[in-house]
DOVEX-516628 format. One line per field, with one value per residue (C-alpha): residue in three letters; z, x, y. Coordinates in Angstrom, 1 decimal, padded with zeros to 4 digits. Example, Ala and Ser with C-alpha at 12.3 -4.5 7.8 and 13.67 -1.06 7.14 Angstrom:
pagu: (ALA:SER)
c3: (007.8:007.1)
c1: (012.3:013.7)
c2: (-004.5:-001.1)
REM end
This chain:
pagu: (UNK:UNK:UNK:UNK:UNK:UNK:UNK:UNK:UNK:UNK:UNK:UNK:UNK:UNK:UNK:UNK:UNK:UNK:UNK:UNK:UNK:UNK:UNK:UNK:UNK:UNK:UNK:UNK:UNK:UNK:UNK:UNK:UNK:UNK:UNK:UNK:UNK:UNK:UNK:UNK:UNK:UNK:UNK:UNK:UNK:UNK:UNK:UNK:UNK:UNK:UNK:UNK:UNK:UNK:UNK:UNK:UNK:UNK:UNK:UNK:UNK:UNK:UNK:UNK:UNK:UNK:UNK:UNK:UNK:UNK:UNK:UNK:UNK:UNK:UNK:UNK:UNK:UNK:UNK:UNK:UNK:UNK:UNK:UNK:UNK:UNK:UNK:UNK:UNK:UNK:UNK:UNK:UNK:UNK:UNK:UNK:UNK:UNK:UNK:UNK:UNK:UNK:UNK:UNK:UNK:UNK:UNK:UNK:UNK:UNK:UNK:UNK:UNK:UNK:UNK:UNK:UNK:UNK:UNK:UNK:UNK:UNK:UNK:UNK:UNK:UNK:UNK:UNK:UNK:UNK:UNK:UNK:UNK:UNK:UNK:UNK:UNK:UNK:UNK:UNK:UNK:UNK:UNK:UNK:UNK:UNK:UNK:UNK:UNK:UNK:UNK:UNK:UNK:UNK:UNK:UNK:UNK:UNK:UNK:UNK:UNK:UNK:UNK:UNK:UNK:UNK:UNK:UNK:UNK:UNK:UNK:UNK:UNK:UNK:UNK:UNK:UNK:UNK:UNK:UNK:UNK:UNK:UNK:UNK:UNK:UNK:UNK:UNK:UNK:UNK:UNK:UNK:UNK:UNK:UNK:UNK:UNK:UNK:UNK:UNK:UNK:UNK:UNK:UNK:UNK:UNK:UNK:UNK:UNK:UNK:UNK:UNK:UNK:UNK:UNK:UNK:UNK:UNK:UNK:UNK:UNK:UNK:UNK:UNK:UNK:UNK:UNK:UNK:UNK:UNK:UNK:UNK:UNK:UNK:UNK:UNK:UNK:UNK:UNK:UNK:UNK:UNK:UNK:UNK:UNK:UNK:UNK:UNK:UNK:UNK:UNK:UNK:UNK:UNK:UNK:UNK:UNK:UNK:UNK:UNK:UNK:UNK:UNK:UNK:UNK:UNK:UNK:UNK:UNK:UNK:UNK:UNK:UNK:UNK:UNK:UNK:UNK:UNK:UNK:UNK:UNK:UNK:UNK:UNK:UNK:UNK:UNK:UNK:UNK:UNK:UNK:UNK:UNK:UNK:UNK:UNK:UNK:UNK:UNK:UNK:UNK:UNK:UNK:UNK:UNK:UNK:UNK:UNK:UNK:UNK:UNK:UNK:UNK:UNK:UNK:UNK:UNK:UNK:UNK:UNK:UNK:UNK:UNK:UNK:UNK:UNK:UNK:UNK:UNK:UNK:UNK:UNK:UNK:UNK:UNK:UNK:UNK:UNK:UNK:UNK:UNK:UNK:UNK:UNK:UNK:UNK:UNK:UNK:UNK:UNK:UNK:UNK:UNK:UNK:UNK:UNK:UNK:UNK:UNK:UNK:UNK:UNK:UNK:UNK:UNK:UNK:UNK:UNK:UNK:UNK:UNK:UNK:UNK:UNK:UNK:UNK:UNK:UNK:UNK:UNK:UNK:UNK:UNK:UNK:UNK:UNK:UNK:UNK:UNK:UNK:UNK:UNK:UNK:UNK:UNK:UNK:UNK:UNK:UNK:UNK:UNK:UNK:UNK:UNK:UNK:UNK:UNK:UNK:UNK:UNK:UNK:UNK:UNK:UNK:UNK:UNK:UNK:UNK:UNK:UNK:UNK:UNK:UNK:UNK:UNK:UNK:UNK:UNK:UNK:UNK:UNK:UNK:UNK:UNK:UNK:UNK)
c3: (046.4:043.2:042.5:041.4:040.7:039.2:036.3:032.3:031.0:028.8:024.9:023.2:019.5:019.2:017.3:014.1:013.1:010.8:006.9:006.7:002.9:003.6:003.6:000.1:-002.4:-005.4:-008.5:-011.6:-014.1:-017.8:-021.2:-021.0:-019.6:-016.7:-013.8:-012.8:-009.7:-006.5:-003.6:-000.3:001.7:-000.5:000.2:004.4:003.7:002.0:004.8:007.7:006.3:006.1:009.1:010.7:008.8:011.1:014.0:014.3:014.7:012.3:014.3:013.6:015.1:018.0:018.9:019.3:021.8:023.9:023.4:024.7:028.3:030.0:033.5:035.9:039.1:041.4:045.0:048.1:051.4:054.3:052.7:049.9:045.9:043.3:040.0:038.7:034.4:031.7:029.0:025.9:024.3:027.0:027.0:029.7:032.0:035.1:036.6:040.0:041.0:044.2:043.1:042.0:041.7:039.0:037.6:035.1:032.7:034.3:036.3:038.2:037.6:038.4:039.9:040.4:042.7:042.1:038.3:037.8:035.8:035.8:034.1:033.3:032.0:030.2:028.7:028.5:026.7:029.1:029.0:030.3:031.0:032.4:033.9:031.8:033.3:036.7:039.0:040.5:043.4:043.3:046.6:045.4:048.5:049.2:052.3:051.0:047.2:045.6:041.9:039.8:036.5:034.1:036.9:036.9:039.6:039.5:039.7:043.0:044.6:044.2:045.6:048.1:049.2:049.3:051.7:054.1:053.3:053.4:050.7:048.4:048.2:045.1:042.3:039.1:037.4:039.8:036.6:033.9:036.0:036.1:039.4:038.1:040.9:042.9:046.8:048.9:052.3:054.4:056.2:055.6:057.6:055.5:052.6:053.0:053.9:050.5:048.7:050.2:049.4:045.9:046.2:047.4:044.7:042.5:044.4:045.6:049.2:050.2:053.9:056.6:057.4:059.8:060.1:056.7:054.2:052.9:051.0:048.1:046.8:044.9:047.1:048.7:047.9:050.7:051.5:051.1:053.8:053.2:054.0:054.7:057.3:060.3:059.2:058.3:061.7:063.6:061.4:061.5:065.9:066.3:067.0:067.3:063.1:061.5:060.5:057.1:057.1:058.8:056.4:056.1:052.7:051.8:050.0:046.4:046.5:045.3:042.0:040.4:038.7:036.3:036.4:034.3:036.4:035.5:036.8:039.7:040.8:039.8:042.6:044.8:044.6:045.6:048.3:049.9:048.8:047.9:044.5:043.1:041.9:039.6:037.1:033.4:032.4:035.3:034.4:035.6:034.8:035.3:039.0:040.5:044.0:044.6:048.4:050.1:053.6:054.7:055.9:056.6:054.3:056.0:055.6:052.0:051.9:053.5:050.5:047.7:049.4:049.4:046.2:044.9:046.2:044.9:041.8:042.6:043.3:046.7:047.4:049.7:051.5:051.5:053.7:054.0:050.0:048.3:047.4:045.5:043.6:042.4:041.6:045.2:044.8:044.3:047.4:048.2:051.1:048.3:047.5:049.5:052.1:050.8:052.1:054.9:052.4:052.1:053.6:051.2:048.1:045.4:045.4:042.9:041.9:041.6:038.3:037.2:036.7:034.2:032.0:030.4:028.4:028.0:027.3:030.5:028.8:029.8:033.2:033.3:032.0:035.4:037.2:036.4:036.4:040.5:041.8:039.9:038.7:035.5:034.2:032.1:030.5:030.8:027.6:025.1:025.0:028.8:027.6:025.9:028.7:029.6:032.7:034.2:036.6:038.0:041.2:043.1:045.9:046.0:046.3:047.9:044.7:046.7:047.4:043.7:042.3:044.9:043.5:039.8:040.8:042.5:039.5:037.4:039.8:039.5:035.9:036.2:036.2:038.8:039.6:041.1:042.1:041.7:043.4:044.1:040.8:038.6:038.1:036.7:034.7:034.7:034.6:038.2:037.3:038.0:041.1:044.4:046.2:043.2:044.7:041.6)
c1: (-004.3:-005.0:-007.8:-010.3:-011.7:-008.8:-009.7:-009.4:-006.7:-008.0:-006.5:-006.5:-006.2:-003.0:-002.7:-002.5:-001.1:-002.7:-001.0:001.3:001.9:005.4:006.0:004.1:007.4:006.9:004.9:007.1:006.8:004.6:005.3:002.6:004.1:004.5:001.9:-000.2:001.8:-001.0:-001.0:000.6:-002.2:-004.6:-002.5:-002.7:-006.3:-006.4:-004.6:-006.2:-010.0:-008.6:-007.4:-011.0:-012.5:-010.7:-010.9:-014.4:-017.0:-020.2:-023.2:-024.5:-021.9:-022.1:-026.2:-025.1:-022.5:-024.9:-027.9:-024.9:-026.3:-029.4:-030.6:-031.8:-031.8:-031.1:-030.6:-030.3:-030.2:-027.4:-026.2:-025.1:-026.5:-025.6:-027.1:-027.2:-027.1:-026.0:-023.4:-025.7:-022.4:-020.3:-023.3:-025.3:-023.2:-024.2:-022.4:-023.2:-021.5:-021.7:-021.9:-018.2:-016.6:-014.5:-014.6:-013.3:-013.1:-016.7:-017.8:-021.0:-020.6:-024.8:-027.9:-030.9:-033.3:-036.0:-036.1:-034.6:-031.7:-028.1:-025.1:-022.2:-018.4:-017.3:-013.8:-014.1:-017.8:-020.8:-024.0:-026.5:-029.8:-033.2:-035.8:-038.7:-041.2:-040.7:-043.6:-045.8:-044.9:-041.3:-039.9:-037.5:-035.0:-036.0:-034.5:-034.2:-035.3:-035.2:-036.3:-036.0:-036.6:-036.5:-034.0:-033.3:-032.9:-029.1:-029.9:-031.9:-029.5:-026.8:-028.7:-029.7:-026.2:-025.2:-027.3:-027.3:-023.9:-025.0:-023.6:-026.9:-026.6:-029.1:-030.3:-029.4:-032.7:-035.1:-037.0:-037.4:-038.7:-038.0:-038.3:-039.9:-041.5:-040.4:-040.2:-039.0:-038.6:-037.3:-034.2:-031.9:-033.8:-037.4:-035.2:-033.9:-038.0:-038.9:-036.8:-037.4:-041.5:-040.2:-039.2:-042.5:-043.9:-042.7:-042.7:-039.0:-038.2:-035.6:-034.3:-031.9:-029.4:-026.3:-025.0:-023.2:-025.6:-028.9:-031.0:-032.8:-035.0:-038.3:-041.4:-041.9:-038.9:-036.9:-033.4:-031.3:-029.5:-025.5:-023.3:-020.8:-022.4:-021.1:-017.5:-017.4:-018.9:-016.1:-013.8:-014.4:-014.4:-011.5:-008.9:-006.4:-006.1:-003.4:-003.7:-003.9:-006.9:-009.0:-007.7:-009.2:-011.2:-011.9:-015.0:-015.2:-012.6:-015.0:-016.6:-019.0:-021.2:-022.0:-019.6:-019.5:-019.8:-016.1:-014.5:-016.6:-015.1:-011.6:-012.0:-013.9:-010.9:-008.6:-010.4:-010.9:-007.3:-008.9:-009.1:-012.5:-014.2:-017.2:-019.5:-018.2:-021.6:-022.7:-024.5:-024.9:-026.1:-023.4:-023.7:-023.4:-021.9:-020.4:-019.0:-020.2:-018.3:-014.9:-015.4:-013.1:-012.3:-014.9:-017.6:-016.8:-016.4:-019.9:-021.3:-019.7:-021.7:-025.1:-024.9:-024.0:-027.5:-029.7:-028.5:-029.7:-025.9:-023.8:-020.3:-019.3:-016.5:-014.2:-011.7:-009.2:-008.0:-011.2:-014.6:-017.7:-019.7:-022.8:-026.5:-028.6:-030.4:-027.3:-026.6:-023.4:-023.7:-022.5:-018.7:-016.2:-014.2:-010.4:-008.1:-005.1:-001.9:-000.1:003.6:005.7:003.5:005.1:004.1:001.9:002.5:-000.3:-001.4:000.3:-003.8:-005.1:-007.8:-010.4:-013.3:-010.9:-012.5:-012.4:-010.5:-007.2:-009.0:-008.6:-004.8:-003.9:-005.8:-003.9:-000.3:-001.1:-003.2:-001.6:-004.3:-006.0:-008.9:-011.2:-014.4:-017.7:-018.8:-017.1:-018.8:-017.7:-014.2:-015.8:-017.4:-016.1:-013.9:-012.5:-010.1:-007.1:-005.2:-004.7:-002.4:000.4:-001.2:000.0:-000.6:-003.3:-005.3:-004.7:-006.1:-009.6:-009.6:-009.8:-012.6:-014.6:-014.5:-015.8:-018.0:-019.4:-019.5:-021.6:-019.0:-018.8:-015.4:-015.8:-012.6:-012.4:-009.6:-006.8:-005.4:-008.5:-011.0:-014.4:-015.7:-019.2:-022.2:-023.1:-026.5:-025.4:-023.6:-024.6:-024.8:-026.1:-028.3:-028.1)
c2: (-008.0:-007.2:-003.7:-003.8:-000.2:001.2:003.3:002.3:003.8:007.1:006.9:010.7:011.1:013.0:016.6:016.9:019.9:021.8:022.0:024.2:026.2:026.8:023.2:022.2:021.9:024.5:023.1:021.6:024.2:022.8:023.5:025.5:028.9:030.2:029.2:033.1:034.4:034.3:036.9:035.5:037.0:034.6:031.9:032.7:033.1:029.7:027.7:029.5:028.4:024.8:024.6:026.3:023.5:020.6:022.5:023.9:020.8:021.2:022.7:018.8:017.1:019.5:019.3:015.1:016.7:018.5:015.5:013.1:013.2:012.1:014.1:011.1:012.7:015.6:015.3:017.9:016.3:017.4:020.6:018.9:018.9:016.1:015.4:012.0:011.9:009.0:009.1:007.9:007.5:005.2:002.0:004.3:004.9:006.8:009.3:010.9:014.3:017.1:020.4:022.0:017.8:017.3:013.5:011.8:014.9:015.5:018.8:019.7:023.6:024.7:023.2:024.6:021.8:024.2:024.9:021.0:022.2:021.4:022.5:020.2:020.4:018.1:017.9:021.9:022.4:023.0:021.0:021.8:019.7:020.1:018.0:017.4:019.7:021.6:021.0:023.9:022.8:023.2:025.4:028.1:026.9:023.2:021.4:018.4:017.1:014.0:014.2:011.3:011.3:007.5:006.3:002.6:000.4:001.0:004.4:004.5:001.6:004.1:007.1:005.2:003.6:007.7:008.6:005.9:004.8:001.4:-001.0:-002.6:-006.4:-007.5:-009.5:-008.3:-008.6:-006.8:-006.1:-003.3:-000.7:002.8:005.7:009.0:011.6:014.5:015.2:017.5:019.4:016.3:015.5:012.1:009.5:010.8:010.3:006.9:005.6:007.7:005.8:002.4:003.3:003.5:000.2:-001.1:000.9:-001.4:-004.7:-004.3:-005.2:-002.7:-004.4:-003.1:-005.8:-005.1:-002.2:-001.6:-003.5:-003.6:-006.6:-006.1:-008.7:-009.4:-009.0:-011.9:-014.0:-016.0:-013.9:-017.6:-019.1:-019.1:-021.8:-020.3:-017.9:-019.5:-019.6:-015.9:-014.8:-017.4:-016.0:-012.6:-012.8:-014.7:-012.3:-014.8:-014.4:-012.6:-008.6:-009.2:-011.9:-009.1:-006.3:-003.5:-002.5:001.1:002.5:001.6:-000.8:-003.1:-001.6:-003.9:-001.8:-004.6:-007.8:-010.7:-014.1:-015.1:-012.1:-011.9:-015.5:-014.6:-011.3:-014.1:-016.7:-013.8:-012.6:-015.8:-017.6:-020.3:-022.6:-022.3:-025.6:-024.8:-026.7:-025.1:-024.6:-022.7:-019.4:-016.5:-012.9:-010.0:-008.9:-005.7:-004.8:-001.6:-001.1:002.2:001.7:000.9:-002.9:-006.3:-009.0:-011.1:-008.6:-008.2:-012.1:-012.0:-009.3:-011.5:-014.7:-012.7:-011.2:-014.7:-015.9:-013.6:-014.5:-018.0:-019.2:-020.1:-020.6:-023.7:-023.8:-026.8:-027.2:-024.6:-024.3:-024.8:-023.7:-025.1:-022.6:-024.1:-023.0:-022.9:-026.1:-028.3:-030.3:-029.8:-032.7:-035.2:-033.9:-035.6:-033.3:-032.3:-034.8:-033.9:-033.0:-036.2:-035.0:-037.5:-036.1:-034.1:-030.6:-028.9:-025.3:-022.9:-022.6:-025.8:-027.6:-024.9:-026.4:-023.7:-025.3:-028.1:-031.7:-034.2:-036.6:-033.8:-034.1:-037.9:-037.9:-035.3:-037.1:-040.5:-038.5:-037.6:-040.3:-043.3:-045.1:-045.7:-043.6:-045.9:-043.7:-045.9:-043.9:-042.2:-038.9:-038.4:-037.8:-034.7:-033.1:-029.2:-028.6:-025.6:-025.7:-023.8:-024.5:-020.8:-022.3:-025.0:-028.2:-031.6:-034.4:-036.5:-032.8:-032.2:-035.5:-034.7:-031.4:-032.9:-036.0:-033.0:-030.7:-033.7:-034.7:-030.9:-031.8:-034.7:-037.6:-039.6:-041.8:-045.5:-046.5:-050.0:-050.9:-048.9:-048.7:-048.5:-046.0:-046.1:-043.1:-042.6:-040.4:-039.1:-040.4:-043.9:-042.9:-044.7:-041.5:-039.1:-036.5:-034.0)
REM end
């Protein structure tokens, strides 16, 4: 299996060595007389201040250094303190550190929960920052403090996931809103309620479910049902299934902070093993999922499917090789199961149907080369019609040639077979069985 979390490879600007005098080839002497002789201690003097002017940054260039990071939040609860802050200069990136971890060329070297201040390292310079104004209230030895200060939602969501160690399933757009206040002198459990009245605060349902997860959803919205649900929980008890279909997952190894809808479905397909059969147009916003327990394949399965509905899509299972992901509304009822693989069918090799944004018309020609039968467009423009499509596992050719009719049918084009060596296609609009 493929990771997902692994880190992005860090580039460094190699050294440049600084000039070196001995090295500069003697001037050409002029018809003008001799050159005047210079002392070799100017010269030293000369290269030393030239290479002080590379190396020392101007006091400009290092106040944006120190500005680079934002404070959002500081937090004492069990014996240990972290500080939460964003890198202005990595797109806002948040980082959240105990006291004396060393991260990503990142340190937490000083935190003071009373006076709100923190010191970090970075990449050998200290920085330190400071919350906005301490309150009058601040305890010089808290028990327990959570002080927030302009933290998003993905900012509370993680603070939140570290102290329960339950793994957030969301939305994406909870709304623009932002956590700002100070409490203190409370163990874990009062933390974990503080934070979830947060949520309230700002008409966030913050909900328990299982043992490793929590749901958060706009006030009042319907957590959606998922039909895959009941397959997950057989799968997930039978313990007649292999070792490696139950695998284990640690922390983190899923690392979504903020996931575009394409590579989200390319970890889904992976996870599951199975092909995925999507409309081309389907959108999506980036989604975010970041594991906080160790947990199965099915209950990871089971977090992909949720976070997939509360961004207003669902995943369908089809068969045993196959999944529909389309937006929540689309009746899935209407696609045609996978057929049994035909034994005397020729074999398809995974990744041999690969079509990216490619025009239906391609569609129609594979599907003619497996099922044998002609493909005759009832308008023209259908031929021009978007498809993606790529088979993950080897494929009998009659499961290949439903997989194709599906993905058009996801499309909106519908095929009437005619008779058994004709096909009809046609807007799913015209279909006798169009629901969508």
């Amino acid at each position: 299996m493929m990771r997902w979390n692994k880190p992005m490879p860090r580039y460094r600007r190699a050294a440049v060595p600084a000039a070196d005098s001995a090295g500069v080839p003697p001037q050409a002497p002029t018809d003008r007389g001799s050159a005047p002789r210079r002392s070799p201690l100017r010269g030293l003097l000369l290269t030393t201040l030239a290479s002080l002017a590379f190396a020392l940054p101007s006091f400009e260039s290092r106040a944006e250094e120190e500005d680079r990071f934002e404070l959002r939040a500081i937090l004492t609860v069990a014996g240990a303190r972290h500080a939460m802050f964003a890198d202005t200069e990595a797109s806002g990136k948040t980082h959240m550190l105990r006291s004396g971890e060393d991260k990503d060329d990142l340190q937490l070297v000083a935190l003071d929960p009373a006076k709100g201040s923190v010191v970090i390292r970075h990449r050998g310079r200290r920085h330190p920052m400071q919350m906005d104004a301490p309150p009058d209230a601040a305890s010089a030895s808290p028990r327990g403090v959570i002080w927030l200060q302009n933290a998003t939602i993905a900012d509370i969501t993680a603070i939140y996931q570290r102290i329960t160690t339950r793994t957030v399933l969301r939305a994406s757009d909870l709304g623009d809103v932002s956590f700002s206040f100070r409490e203190q002198n409370f163990d874990t459990p009062k933390a974990a309620s503080r934070l979830i009245e947060a949520f309230k605060e700002k008409e966030i349902d913050l909900i328990p479910n299982g043992k490793r997860f929590a749901i958060a959803r706009r006030h009042g919205s319907v957590i959606p049902a998922l039909p895959n649900y009941a397959e997950i929980v057989e799968a997930a008890s039978d313990t007649s299934k292999r070792t490696s279909e139950s695998r284990l997952m640690q922390v983190g190894s899923v690392n979504f902070p903020n996931l575009d809808l394409s590579q989200f479905l390319e970890f889904y397909a992976e996870l599951t093993e199975r092909t995925v059969l999507k409309p081309a147009a389907l959108q999506g916003t980036a989604l975010s999922l970041v594991t906080q327990t160790d947990m199965n394949r099915w209950e990871a399965i089971y977090a992909l499917d949720m976070t997939l509905a509360l961004n207003g899509l669902k995943s369908t299972f089809l068969g045993d090789k196959f999944t529909a992901i389309t937006e929540l509304n689309y009746d899935t009822g209407q696609l045609p199961g996978p057929p049994d693989p035909d034994p005397d069918a020729a074999m398809i090799k995974p990744g041999a149907i690969r079509f990216n944004k490619a025009p239906a018309k391609r569609a129609f020609q594979r599907y003619q080369e497996l099922a044998k039968a002609r493909v005759v467009a009832s308008q023209p423009n259908l031929a021009e019609v978007s498809v993606d499509l790529e088979n993950r596992d080897e494929l009998a050719a009659n499961e290949a040639a439903w997989a194709v009719e599906t993905v058009l049918r996801l499309n909106g084009i519908h095929f009437q077979h005619t008779d058994d060596n004709n096909v009809r296609a046609q807007p799913v609009a015209k279909a006798p069985d169009a629901k969508n």
